[in-house]
N, C-alpha and C positions, 0 to 999 in steps of 0.2 A: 261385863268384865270389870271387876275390880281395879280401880285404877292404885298405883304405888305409892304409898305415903311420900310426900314431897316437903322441905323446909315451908315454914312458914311464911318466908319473905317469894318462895317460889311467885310466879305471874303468870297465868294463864291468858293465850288472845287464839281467837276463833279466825280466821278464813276464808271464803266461799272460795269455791274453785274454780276458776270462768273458762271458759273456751280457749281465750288467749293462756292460759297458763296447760296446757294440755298438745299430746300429738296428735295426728289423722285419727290416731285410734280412742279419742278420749279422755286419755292416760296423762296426768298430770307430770310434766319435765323435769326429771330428777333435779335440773339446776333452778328451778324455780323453789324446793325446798328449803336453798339458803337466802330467799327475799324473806321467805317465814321465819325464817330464823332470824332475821335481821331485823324483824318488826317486832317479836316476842323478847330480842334481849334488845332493844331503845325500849319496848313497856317495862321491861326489869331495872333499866338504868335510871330512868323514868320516875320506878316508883323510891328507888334510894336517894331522889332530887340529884342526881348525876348526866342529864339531859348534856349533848354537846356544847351550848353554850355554858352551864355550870363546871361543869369540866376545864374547860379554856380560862372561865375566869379563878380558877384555881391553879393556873397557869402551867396545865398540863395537855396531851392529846391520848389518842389511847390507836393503836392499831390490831388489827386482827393478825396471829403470826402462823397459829395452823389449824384448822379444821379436819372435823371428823365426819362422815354421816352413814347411817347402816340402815339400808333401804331393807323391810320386810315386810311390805303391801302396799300394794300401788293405792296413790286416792284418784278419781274419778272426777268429769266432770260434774257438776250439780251438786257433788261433796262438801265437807268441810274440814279442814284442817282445823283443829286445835292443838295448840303450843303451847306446852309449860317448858319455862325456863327457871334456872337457880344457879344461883352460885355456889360450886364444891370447890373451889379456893379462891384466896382472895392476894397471897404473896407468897411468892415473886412475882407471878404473874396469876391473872385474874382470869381463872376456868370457869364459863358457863356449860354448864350441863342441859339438854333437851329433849322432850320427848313431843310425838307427832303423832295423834292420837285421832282413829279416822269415826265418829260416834254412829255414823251409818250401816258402818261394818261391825261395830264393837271390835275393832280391830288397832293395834301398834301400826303407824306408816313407818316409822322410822326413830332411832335413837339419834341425836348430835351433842357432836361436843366444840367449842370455838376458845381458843386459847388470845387472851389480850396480851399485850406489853402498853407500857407507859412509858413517855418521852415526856421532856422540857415543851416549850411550844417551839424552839426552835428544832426541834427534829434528835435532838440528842436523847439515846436511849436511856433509861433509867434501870436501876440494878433492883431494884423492887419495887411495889407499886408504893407509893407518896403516903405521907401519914392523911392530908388534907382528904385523899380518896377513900381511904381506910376508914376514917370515921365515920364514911356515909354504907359502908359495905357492912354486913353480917357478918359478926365472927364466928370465926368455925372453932 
């Protein structure tokens, strides 16, 4: 299967799928989908030098405010998840986009999408994402 042309700033991270992430029957926990995601966008953040402590000392925080996920094949014990993530906007708020791609199966696990906000460090929300973040993000 042909994988989707993705930006060039996208980031790709691989998985294994262990027992503990799985039910009686194998079958990897829908809620363990969003650790993967949460390991594939810190490699995106990561790769823009926006790591959590570069963030803070830019004197900002960033929160997650909604997620998406559209499950269309289950991965499997002994499997692998592979993660790309990208950014398709970067203000007002900062949308990574996801796919979940299982290489065993040649098969999609799942599409996600996770929407950020940015705040001061004191917790106050910010009305768009900061110029200081901005420089480090892909323009769209």
């Amino acid at each position: 299967m042909s994988r989707p042309k993705r930006p060039e700033h996208a980031v790709t991270t691989d998985h294994a799928i262990g027992l503990h992430h799985c039910d009686l029957l194998g079958v990897a926990w829908h809620g363990r989908y969003f650790e993967w995601l949460e390991m594939a966008r810190t490699a995106l953040f990561q790769s823009r030098d926006l790591d959590v402590p570069q963030i803070r000392a830019l004197g900002h925080r960033m929160y997650v405010v909604e997620t998406n996920c559209r499950y269309m094949a289950p991965l499997s014990y002994g499997e692998t998840a592979r993660i790309t993530a990208w950014f398709t906007q970067v203000a007002p708020l900062i949308r990574v986009a996801y796919d979940i791609y299982n290489p065993a199966t040649d098969r999609w696990s799942a599409r996600a999408l996770t929407v950020l906000a940015t705040t001061a460090l004191d917790g106050s929300l910010l009305p768009t994402t900061p110029d200081a973040l901005l420089a480090r993000l892909p323009s769209r």
